[in-house]
mmCIF file of the N, C-alpha and C atoms, coordinates in Angstrom:
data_MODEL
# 
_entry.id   MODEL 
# 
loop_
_atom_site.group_PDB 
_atom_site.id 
_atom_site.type_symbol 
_atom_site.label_atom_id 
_atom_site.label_alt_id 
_atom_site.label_comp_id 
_atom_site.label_asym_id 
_atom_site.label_entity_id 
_atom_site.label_seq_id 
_atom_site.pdbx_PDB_ins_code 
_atom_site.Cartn_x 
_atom_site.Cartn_y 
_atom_site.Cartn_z 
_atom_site.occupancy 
_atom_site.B_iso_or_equiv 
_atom_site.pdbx_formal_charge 
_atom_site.auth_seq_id 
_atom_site.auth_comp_id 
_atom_site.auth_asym_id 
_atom_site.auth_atom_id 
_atom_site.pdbx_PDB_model_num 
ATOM 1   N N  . UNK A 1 1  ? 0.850   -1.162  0.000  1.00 0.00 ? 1  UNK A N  1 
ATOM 2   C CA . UNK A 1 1  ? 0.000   0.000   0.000  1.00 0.00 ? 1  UNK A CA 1 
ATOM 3   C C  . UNK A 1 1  ? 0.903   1.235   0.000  1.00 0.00 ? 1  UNK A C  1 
ATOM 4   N N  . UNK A 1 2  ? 0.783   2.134   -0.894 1.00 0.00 ? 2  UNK A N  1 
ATOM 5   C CA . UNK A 1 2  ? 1.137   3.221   -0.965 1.00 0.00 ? 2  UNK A CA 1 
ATOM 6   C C  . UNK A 1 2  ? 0.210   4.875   -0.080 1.00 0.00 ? 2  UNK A C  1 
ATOM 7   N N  . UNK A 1 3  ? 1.439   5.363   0.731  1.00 0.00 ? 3  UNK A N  1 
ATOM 8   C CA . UNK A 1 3  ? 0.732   6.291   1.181  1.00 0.00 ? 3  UNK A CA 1 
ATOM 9   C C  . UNK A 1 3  ? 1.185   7.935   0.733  1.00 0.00 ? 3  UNK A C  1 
ATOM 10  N N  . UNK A 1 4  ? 0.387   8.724   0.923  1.00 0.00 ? 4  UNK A N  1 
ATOM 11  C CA . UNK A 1 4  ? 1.220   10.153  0.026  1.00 0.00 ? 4  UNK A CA 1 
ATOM 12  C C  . UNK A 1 4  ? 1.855   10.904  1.657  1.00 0.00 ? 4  UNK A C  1 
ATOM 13  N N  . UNK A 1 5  ? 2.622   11.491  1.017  1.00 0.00 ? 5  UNK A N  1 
ATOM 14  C CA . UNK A 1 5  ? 3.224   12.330  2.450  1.00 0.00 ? 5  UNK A CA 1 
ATOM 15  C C  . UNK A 1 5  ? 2.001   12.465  3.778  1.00 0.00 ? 5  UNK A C  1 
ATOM 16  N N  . UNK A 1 6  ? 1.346   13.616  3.469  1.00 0.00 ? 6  UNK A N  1 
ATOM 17  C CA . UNK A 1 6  ? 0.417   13.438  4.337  1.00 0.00 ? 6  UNK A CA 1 
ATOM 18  C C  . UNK A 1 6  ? -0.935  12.669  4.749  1.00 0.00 ? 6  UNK A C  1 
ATOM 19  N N  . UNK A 1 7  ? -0.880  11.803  4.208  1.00 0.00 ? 7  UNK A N  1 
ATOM 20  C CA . UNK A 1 7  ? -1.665  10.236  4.828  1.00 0.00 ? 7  UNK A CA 1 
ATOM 21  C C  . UNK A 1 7  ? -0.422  9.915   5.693  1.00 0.00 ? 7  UNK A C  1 
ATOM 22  N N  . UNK A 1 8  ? 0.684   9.972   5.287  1.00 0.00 ? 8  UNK A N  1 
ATOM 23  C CA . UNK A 1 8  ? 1.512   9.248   6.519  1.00 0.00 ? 8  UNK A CA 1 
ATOM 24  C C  . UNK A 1 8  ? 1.628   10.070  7.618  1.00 0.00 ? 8  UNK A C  1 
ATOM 25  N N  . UNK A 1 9  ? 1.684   11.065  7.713  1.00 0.00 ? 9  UNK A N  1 
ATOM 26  C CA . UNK A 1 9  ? 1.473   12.353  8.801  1.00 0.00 ? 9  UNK A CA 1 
ATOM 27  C C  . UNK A 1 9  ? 0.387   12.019  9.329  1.00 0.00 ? 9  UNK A C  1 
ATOM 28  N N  . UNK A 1 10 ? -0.509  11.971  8.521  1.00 0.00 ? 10 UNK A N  1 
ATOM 29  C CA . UNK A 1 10 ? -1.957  11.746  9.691  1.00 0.00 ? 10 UNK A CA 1 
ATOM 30  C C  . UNK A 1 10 ? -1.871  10.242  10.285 1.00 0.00 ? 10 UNK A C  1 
ATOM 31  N N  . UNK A 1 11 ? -1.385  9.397   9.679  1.00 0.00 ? 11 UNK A N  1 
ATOM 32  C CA . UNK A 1 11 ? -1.297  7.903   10.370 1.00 0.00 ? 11 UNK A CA 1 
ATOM 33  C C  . UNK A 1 11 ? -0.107  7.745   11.328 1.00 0.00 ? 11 UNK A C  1 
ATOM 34  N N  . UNK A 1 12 ? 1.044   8.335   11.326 1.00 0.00 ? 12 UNK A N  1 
ATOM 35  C CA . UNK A 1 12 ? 1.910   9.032   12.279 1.00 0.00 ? 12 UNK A CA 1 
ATOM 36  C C  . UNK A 1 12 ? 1.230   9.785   13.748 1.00 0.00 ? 12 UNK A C  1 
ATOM 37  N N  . UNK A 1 13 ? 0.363   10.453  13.349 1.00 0.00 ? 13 UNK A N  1 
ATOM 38  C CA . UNK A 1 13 ? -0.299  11.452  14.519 1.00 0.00 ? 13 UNK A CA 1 
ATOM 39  C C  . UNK A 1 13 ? -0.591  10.157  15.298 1.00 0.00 ? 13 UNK A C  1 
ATOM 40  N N  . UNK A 1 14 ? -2.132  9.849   14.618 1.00 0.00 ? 14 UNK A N  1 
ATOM 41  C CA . UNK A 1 14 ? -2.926  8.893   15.224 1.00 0.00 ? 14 UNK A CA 1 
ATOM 42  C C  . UNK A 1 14 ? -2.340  8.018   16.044 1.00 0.00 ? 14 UNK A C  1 
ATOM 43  N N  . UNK A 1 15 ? -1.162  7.163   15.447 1.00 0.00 ? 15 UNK A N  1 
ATOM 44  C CA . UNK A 1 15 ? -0.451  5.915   16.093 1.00 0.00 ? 15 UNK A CA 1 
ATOM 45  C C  . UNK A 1 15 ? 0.112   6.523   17.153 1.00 0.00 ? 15 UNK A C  1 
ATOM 46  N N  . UNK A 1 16 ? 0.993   7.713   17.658 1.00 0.00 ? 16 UNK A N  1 
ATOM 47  C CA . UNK A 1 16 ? 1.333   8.302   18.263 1.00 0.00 ? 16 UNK A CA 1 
ATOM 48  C C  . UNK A 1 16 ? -0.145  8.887   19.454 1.00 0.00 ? 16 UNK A C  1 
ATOM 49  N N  . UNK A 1 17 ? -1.029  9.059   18.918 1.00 0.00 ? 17 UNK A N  1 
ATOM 50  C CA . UNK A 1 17 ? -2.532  9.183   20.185 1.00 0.00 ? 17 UNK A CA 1 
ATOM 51  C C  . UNK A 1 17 ? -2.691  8.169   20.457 1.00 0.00 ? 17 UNK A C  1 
ATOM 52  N N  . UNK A 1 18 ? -2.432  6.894   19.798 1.00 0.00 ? 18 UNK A N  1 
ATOM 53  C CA . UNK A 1 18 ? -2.844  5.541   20.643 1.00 0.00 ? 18 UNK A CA 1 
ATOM 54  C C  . UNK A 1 18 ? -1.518  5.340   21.761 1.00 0.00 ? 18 UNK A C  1 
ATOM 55  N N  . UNK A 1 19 ? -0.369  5.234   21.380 1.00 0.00 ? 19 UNK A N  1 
ATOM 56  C CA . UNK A 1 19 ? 0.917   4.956   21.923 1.00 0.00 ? 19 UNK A CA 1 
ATOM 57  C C  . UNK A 1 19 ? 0.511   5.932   23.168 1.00 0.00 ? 19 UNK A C  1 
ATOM 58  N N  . UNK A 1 20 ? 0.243   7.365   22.927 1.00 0.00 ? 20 UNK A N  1 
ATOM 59  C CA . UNK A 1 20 ? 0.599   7.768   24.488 1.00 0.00 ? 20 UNK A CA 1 
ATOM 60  C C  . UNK A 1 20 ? -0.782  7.887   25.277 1.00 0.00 ? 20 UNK A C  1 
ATOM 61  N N  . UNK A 1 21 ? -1.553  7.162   24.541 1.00 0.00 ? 21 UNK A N  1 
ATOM 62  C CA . UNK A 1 21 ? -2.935  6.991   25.743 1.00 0.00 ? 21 UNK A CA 1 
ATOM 63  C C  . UNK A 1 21 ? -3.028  5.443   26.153 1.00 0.00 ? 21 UNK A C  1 
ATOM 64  N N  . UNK A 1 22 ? -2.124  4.860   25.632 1.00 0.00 ? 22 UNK A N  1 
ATOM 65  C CA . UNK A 1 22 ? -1.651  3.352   26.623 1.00 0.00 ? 22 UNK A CA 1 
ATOM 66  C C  . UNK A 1 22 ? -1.003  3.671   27.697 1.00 0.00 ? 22 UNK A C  1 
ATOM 67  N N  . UNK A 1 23 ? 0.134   4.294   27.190 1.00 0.00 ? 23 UNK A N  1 
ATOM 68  C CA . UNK A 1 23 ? 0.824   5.173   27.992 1.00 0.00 ? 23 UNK A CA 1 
ATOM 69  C C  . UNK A 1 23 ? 0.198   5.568   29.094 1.00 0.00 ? 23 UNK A C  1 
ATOM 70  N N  . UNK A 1 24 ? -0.144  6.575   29.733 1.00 0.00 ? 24 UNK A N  1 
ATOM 71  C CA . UNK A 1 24 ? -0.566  7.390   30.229 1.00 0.00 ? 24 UNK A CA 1 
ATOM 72  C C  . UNK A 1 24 ? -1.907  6.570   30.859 1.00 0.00 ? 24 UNK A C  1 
ATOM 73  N N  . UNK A 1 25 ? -2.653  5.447   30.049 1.00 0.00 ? 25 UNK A N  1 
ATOM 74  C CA . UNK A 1 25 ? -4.022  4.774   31.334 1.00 0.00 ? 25 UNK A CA 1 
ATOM 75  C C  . UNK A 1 25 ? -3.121  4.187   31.910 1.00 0.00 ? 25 UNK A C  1 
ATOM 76  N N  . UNK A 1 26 ? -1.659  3.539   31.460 1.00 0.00 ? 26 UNK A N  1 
ATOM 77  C CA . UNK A 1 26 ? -0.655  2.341   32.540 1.00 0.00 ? 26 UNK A CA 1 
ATOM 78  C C  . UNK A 1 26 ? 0.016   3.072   33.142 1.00 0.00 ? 26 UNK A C  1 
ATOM 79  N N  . UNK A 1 27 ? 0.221   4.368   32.973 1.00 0.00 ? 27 UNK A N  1 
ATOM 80  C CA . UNK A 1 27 ? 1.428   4.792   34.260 1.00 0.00 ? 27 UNK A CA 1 
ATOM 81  C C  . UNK A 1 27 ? 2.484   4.387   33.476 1.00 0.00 ? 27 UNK A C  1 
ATOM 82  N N  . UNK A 1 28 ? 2.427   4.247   31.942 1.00 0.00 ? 28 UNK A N  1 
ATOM 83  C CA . UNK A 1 28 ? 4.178   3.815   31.585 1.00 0.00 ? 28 UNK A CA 1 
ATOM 84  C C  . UNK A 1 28 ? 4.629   2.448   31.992 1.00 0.00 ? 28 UNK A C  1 
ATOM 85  N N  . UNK A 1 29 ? 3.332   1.457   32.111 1.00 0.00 ? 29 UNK A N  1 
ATOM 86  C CA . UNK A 1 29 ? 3.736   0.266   32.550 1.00 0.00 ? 29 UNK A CA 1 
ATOM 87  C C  . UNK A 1 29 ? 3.691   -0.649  30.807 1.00 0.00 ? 29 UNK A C  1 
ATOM 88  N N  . UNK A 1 30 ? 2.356   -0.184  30.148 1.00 0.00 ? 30 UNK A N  1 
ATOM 89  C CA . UNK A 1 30 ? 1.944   -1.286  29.203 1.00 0.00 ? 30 UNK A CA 1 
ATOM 90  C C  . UNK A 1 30 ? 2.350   -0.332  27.862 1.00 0.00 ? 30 UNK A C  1 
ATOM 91  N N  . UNK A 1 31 ? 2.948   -1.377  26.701 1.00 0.00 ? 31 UNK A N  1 
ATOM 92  C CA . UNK A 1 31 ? 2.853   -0.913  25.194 1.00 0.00 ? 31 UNK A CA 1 
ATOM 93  C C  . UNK A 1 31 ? 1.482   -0.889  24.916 1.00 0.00 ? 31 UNK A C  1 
ATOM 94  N N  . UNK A 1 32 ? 1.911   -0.324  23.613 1.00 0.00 ? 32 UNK A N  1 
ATOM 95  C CA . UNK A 1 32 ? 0.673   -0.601  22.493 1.00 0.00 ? 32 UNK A CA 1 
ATOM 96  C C  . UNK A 1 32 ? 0.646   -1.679  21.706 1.00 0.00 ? 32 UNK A C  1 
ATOM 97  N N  . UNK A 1 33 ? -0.216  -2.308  21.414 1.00 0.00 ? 33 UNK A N  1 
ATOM 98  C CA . UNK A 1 33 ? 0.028   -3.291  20.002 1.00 0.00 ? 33 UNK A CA 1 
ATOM 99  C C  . UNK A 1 33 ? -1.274  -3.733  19.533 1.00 0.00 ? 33 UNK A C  1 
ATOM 100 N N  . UNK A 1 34 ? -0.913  -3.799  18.303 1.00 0.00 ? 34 UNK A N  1 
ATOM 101 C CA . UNK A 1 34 ? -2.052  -3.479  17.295 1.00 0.00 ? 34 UNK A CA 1 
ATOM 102 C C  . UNK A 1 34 ? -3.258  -4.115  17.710 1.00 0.00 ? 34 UNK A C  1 
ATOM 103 N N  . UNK A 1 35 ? -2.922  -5.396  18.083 1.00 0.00 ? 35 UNK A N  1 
ATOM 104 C CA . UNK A 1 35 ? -4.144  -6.210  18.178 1.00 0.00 ? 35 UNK A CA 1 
ATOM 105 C C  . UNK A 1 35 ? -5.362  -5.332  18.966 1.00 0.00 ? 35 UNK A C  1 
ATOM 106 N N  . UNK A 1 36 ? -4.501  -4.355  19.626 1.00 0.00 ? 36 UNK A N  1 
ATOM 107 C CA . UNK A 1 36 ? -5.868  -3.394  20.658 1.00 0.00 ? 36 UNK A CA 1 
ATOM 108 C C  . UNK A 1 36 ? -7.001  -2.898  19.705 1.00 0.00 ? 36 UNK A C  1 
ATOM 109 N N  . UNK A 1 37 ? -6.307  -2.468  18.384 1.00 0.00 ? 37 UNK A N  1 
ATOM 110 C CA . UNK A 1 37 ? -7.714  -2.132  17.364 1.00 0.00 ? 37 UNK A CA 1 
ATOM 111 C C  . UNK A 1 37 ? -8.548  -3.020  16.548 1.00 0.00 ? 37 UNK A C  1 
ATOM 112 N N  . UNK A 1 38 ? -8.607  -4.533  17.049 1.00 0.00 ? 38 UNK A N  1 
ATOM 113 C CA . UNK A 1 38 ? -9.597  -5.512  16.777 1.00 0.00 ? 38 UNK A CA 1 
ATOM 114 C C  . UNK A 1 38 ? -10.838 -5.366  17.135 1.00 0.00 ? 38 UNK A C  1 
ATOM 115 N N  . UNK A 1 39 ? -11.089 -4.781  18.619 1.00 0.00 ? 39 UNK A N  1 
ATOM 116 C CA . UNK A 1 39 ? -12.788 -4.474  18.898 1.00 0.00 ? 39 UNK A CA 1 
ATOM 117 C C  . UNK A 1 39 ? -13.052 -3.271  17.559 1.00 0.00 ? 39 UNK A C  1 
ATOM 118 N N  . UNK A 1 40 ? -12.169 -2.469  17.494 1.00 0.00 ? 40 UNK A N  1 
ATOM 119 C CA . UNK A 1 40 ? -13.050 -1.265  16.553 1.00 0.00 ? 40 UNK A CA 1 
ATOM 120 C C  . UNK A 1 40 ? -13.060 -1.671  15.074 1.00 0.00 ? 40 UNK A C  1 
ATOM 121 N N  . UNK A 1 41 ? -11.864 -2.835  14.948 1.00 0.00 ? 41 UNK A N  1 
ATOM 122 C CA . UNK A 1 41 ? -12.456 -3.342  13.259 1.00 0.00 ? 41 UNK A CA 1 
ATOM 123 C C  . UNK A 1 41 ? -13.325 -4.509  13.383 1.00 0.00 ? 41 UNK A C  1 
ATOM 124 N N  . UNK A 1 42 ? -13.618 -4.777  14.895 1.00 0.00 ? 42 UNK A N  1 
ATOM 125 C CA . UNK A 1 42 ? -15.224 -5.756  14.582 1.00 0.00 ? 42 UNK A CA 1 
ATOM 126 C C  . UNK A 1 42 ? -16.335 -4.761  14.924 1.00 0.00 ? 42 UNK A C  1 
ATOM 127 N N  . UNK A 1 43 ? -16.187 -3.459  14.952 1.00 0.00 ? 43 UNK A N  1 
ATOM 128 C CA . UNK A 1 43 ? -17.338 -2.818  15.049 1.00 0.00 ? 43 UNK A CA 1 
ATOM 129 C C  . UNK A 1 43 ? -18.012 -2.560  13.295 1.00 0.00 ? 43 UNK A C  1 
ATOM 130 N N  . UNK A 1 44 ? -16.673 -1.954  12.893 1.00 0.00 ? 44 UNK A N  1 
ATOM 131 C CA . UNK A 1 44 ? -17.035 -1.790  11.244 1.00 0.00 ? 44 UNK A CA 1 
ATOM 132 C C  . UNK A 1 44 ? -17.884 -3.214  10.641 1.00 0.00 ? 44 UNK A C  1 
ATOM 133 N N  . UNK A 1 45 ? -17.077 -4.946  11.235 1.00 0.00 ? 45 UNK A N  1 
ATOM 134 C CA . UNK A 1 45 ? -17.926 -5.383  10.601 1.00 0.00 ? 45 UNK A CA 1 
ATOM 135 C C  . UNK A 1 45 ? -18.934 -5.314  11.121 1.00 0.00 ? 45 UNK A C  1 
ATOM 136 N N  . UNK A 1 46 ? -19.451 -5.476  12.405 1.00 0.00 ? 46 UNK A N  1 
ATOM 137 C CA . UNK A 1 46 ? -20.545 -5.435  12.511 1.00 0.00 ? 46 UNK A CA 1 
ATOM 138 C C  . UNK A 1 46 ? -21.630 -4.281  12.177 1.00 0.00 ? 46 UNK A C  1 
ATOM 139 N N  . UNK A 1 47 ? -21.388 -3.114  12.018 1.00 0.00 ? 47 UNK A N  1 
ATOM 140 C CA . UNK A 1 47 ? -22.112 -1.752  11.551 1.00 0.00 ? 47 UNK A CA 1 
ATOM 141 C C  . UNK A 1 47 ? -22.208 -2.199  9.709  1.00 0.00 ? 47 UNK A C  1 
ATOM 142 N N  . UNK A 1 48 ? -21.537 -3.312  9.585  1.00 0.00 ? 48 UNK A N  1 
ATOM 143 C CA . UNK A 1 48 ? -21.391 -3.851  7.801  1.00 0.00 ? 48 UNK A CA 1 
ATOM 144 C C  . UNK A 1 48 ? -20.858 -2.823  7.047  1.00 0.00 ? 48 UNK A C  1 
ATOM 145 N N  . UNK A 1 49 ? -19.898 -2.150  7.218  1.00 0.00 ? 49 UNK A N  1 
ATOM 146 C CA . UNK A 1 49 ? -19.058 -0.918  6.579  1.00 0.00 ? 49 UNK A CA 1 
ATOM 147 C C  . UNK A 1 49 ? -17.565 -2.310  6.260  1.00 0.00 ? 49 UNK A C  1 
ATOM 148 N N  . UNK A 1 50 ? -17.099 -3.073  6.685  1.00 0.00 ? 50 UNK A N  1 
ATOM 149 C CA . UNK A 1 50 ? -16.381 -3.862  6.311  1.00 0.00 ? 50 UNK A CA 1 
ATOM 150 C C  . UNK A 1 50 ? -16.549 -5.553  6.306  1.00 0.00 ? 50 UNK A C  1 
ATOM 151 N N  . UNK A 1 51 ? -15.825 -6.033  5.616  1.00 0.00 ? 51 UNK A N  1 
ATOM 152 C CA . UNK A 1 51 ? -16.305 -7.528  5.621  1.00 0.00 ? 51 UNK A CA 1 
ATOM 153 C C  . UNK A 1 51 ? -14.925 -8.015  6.162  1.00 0.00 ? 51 UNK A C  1 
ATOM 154 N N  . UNK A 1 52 ? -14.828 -9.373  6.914  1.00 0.00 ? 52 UNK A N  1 
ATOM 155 C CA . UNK A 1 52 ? -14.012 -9.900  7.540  1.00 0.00 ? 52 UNK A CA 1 
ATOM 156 C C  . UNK A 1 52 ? -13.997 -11.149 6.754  1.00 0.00 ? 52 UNK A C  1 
ATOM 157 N N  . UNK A 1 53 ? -12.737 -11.398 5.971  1.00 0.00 ? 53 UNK A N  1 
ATOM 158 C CA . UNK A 1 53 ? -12.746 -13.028 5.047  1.00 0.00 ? 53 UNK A CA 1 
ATOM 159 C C  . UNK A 1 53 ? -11.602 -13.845 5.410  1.00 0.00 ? 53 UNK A C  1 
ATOM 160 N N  . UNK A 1 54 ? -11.552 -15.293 5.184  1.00 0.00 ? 54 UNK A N  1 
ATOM 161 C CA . UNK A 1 54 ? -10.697 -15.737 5.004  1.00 0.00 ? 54 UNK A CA 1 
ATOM 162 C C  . UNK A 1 54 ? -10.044 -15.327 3.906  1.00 0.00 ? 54 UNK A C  1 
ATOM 163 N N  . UNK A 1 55 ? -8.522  -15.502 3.958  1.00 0.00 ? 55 UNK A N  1 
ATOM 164 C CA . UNK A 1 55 ? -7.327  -15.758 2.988  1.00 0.00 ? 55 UNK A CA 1 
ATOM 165 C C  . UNK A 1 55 ? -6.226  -16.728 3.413  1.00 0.00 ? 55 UNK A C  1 
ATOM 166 N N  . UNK A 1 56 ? -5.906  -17.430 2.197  1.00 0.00 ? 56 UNK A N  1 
ATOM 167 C CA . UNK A 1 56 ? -4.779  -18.271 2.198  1.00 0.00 ? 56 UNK A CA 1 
ATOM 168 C C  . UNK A 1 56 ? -3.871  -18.332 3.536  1.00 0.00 ? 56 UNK A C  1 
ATOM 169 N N  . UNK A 1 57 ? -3.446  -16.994 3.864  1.00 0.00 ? 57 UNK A N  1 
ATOM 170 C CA . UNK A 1 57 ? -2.680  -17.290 5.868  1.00 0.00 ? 57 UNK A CA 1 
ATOM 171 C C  . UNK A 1 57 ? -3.593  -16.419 6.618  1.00 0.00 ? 57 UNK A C  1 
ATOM 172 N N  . UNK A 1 58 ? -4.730  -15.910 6.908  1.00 0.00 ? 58 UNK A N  1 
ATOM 173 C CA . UNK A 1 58 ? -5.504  -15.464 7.850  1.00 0.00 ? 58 UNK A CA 1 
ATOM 174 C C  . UNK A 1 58 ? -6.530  -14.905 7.222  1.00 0.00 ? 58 UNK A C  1 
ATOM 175 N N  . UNK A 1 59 ? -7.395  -14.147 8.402  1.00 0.00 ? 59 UNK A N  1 
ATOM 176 C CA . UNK A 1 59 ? -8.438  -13.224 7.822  1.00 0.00 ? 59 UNK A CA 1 
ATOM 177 C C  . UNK A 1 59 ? -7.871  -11.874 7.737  1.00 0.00 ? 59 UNK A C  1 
ATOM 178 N N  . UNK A 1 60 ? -8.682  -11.356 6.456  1.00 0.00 ? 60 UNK A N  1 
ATOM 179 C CA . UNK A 1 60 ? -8.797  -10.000 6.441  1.00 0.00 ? 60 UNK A CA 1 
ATOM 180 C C  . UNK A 1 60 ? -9.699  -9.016  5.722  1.00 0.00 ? 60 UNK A C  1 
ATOM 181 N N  . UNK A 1 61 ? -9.758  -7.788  5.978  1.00 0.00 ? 61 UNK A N  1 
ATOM 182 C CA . UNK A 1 61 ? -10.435 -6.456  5.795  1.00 0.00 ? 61 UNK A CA 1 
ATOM 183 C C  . UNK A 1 61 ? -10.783 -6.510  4.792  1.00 0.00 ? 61 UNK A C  1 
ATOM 184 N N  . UNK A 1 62 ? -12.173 -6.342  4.025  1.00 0.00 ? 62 UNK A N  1 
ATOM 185 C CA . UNK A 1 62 ? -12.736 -5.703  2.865  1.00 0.00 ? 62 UNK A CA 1 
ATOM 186 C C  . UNK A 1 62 ? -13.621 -5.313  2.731  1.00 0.00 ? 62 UNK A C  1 
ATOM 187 N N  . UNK A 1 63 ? -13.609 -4.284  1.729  1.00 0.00 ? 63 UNK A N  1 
ATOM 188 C CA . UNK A 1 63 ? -14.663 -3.303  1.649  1.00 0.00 ? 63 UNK A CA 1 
ATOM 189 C C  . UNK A 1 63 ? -15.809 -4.237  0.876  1.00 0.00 ? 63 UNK A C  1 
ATOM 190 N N  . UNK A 1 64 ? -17.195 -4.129  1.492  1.00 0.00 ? 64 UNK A N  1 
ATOM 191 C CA . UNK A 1 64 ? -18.460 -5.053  1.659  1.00 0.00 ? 64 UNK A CA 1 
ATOM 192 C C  . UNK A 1 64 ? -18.668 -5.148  -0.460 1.00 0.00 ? 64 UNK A C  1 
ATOM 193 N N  . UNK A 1 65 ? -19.508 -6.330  -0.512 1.00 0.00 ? 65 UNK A N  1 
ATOM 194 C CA . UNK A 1 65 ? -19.284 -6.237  -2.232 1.00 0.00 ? 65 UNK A CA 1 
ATOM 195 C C  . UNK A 1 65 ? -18.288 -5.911  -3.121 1.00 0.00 ? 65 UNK A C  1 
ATOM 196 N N  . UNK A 1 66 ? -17.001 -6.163  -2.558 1.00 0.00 ? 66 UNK A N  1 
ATOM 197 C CA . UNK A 1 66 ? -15.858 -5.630  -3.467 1.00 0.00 ? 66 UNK A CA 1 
ATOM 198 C C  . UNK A 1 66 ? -16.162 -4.089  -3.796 1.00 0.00 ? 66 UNK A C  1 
ATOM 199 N N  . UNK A 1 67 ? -16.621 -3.536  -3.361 1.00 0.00 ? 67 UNK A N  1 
ATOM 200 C CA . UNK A 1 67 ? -16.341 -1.350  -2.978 1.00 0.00 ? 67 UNK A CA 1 
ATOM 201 C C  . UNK A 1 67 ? -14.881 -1.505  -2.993 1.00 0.00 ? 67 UNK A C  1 
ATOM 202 N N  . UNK A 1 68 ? -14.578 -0.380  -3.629 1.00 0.00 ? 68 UNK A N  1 
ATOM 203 C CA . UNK A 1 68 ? -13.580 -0.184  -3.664 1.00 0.00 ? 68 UNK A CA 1 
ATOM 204 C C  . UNK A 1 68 ? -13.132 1.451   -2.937 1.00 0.00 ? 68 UNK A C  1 
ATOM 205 N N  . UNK A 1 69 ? -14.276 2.147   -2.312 1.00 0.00 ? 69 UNK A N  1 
ATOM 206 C CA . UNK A 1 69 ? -14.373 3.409   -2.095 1.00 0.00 ? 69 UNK A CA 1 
ATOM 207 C C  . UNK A 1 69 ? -15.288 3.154   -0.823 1.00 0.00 ? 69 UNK A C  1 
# 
């Protein structure tokens, strides 16, 4: 996946608001790691804004009816 300068700035920010609000609920005890944003990509599927599939080594993300937008 290709990102343009500022898509990576804004995905920079964000990752950086998750990192220091782990931070900061542990007292600097606990990381971040990704798996923490699994409840909010089973919300999308469940709100049906994304579909959850098998593939060849796991599941993953797609936009519902092949959408591409």
């Amino acid at each position: 996946m290709q990102f343009s300068p500022e898509e990576i700035e804004k995905l920079k920010t964000m990752m950086l608001f998750l990192i220091r609000r782990k931070s900061n609920e542990s007292a600097g005890h606990c990381g971040f790691h990704l798996k923490e944003l699994e409840p909010i990509l089973q919300q999308l599927v469940d709100e049906g804004k994304v579909e959850l599939r098998p593939t060849i080594n796991n599941n993953k993300y797609f936009l519902p009816n092949g959408n591409s937008r």
